[in-house]
Legacy VTK file of the C-alpha trace (Angstrom):
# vtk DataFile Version 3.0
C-alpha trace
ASCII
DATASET POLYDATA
POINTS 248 float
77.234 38.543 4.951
76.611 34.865 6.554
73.572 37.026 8.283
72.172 37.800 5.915
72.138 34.702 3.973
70.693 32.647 6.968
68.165 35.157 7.034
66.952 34.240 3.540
67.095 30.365 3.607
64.702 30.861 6.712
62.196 32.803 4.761
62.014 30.287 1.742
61.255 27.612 4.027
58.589 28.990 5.731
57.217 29.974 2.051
57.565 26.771 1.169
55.605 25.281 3.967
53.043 27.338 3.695
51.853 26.416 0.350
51.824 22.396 1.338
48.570 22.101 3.174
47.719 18.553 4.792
46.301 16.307 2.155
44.617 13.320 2.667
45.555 9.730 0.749
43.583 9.165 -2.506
41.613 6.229 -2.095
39.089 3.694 -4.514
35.903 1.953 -3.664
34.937 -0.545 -5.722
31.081 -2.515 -5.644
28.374 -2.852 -7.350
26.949 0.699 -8.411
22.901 -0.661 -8.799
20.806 -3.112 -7.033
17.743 -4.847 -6.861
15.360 -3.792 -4.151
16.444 -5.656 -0.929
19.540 -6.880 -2.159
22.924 -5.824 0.040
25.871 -4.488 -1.223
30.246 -5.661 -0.870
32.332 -2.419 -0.765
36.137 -2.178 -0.547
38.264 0.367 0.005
41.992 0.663 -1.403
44.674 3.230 -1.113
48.162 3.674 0.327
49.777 1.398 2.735
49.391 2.521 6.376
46.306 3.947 5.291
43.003 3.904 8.400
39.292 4.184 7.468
36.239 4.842 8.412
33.503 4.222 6.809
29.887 5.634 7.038
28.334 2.851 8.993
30.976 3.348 11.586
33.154 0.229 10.575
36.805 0.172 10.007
37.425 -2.524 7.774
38.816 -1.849 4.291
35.641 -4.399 3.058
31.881 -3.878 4.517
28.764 -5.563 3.652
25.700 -2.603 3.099
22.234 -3.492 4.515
19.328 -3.699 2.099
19.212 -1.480 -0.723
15.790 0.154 -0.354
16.613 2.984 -2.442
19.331 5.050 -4.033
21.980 5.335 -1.424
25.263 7.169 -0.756
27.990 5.724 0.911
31.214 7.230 2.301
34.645 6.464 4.055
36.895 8.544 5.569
40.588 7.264 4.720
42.926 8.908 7.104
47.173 8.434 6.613
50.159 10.653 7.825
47.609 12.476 10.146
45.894 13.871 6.855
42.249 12.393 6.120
40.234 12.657 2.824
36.702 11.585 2.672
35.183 9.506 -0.747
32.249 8.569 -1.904
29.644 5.618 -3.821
26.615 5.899 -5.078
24.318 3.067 -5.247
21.359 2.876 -7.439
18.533 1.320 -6.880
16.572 -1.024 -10.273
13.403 -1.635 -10.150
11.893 -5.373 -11.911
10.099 -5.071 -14.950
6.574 -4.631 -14.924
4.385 -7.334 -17.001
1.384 -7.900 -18.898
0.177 -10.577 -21.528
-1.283 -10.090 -24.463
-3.855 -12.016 -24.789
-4.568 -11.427 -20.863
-6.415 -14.557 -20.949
-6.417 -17.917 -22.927
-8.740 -20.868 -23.171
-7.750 -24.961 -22.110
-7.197 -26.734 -25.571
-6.886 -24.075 -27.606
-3.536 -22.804 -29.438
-2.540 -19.211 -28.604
0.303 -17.131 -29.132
1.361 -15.339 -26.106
3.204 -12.399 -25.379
4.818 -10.783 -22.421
4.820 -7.428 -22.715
7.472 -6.015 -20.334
8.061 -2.243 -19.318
10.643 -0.364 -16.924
14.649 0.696 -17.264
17.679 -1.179 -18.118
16.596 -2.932 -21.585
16.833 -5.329 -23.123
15.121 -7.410 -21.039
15.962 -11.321 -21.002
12.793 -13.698 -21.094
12.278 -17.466 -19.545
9.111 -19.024 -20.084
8.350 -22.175 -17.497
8.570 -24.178 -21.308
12.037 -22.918 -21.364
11.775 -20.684 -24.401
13.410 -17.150 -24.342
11.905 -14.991 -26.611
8.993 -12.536 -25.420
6.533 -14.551 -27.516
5.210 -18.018 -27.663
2.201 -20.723 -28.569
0.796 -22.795 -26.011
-1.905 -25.246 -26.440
-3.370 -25.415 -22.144
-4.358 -28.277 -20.506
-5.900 -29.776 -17.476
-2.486 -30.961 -16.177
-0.817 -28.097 -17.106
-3.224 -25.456 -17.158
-1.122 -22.211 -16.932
1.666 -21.014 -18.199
5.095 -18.937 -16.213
7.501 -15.905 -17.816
9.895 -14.409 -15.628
11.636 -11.518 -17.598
15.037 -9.673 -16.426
16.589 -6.456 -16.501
19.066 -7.685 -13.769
16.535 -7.656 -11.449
13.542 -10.722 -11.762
9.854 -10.321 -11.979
7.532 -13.711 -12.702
4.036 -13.333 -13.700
1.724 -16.474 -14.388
-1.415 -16.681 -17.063
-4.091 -19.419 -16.101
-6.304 -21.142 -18.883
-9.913 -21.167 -18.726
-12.649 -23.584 -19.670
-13.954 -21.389 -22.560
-15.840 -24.399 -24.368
-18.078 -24.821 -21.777
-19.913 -21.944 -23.020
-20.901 -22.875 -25.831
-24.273 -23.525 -25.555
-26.454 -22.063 -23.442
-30.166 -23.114 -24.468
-30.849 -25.086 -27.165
-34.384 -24.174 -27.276
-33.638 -22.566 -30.928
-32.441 -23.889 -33.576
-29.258 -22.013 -34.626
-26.765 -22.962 -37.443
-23.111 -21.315 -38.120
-21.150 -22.641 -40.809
-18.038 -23.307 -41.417
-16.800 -22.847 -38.129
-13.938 -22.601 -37.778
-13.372 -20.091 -40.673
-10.452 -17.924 -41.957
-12.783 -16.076 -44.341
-16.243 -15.395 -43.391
-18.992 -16.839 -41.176
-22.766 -18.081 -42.154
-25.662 -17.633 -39.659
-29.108 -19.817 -40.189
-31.442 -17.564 -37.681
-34.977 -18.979 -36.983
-36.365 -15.791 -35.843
-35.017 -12.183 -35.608
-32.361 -11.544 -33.100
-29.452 -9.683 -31.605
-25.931 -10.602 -32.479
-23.120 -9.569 -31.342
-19.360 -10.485 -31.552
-16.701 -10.199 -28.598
-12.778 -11.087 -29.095
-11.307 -13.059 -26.166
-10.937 -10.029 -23.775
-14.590 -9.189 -23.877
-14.186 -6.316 -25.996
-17.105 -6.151 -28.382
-15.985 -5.966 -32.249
-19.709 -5.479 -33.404
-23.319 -5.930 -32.206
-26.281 -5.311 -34.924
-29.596 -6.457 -34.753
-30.844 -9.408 -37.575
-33.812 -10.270 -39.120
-34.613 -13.832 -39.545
-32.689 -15.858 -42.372
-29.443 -16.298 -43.590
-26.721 -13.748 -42.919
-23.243 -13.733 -43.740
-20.339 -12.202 -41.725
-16.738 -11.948 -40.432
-14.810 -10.861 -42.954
-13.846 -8.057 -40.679
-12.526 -10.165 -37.715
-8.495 -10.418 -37.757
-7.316 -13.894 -37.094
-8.046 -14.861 -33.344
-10.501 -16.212 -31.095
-13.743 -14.586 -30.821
-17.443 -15.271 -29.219
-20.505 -14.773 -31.162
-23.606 -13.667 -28.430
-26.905 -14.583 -30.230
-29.848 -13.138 -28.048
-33.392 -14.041 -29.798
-36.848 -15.477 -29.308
-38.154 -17.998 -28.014
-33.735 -18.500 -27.179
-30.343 -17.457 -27.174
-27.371 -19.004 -27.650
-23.352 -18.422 -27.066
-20.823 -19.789 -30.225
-17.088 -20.026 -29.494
-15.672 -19.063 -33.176
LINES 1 249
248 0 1 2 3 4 5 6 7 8 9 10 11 12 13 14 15 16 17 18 19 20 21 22 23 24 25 26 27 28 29 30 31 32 33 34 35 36 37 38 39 40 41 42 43 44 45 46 47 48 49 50 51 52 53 54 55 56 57 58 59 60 61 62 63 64 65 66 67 68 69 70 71 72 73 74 75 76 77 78 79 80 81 82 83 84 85 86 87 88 89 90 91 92 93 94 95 96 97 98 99 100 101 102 103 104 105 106 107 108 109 110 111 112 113 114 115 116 117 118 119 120 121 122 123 124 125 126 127 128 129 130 131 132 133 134 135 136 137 138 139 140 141 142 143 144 145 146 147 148 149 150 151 152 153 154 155 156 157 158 159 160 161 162 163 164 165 166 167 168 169 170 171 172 173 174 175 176 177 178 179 180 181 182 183 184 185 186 187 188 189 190 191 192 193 194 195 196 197 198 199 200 201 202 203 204 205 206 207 208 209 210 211 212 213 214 215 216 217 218 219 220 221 222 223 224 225 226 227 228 229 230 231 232 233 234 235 236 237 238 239 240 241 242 243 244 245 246 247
């Protein structure tokens, strides 16, 4: 009978070991899961006490420092305790900076004009700083010749600065004055009147160039704008025996 029962209590140990693989120590690693392109990582590893690791870059430290984050990444260590080893990982992401483009693209020295960044790419909201120290996407600057341009830098955790440079645009205004032109009132919220000696090709561009409308006039009086939208805008008079550029 004692046999017998020795027997047995072998058995159920060996049953019992059998179903109790090695397993490795559960460990965390804790950084920063995005960054900005060429910006290093800090990762730490934790987990049980008598715990060894090694980590992807070959160091064995429970803290590391990554190299530049170029793009997404995966990093891994390999915690080892009791002869048992486990291996975890963490992803890194890489953000791009916004992209950015004004609207107006350009603007003209002395003259008011309401700017606005227009910013595109992941992680919005995006947080705005203009070099006035306003933080909304949109502002009004009046350029000058000591400070002739005008600095955003806009956020999504990562920082992209883009500057917009005045121009001279009133030195345009008059190119010949070998005809007599008259435009009145200018400026105008309403409409424009045109005095034209002789018969001649007008035509009206906004600030970016884009042309709004170009007709050909007869000689006289004409009347027109009430289908500009508030703005800045450039009246192109081409006519005998002149022409003439108007800033309106």
């Amino acid at each position: 009978m004692k046999k017998i029962i020795l027997l047995l209590f072998i058995g159920i140990s060996l049953n019992a070991f059998a179903q109790h693989p090695c397993v490795g120590p559960t460990v965390t690693i804790s950084g920063t899961d995005w960054k900005c392109k060429g910006v290093r990582d800090t990762l730490t590893v934790s987990g049980p006490n008598g715990t060894t690791y090694q980590w992807s870059e070959g160091y064995t430290q429970t803290t590391i420092f990554t190299g530049p984050i170029d793009a997404d990444s995966t990093f891994y260590v390999v915690a080892t305790n009791g002869g048992c080893s486990d291996t975890t990982y963490f992803n890194v992401t890489l953000r791009l900076p916004p992209v950015i483009t004004f609207n107006p693209p350009t603007i003209c020295l002395g003259v008011e004009t309401c700017v606005t960044a227009n910013a595109t790419g992941t992680n919005s909201p995006f947080t705005y700083l203009w070099s006035m120290g306003e933080t909304t996407d949109s502002i009004c600057v009046t350029p000058t010749d000591s400070m002739p341009f005008i600095i955003v830098t806009v956020s999504n955790g990562c920082k992209a600065t883009k500057m917009l440079t005045a121009t001279n645009c009133t030195g345009i205004n008059n190119i010949t004055e070998s005809s007599v032109i008259n435009i009145y009132p200018n400026p105008s919220s309403t409409s424009f009147t045109l005095d034209l000696p002789t018969k001649s090709q007008i035509k009206v561009c906004d600030i970016t160039g884009r042309v709004i409308f170009s007709k050909m006039e007869n000689a006289g009086t004409i009347t027109f704008g009430k289908e500009l939208n508030p703005g800045i805008y450039f009246l192109f008079i081409d006519g005998k025996p002149g022409g003439k550029i108007v800033k309106l």
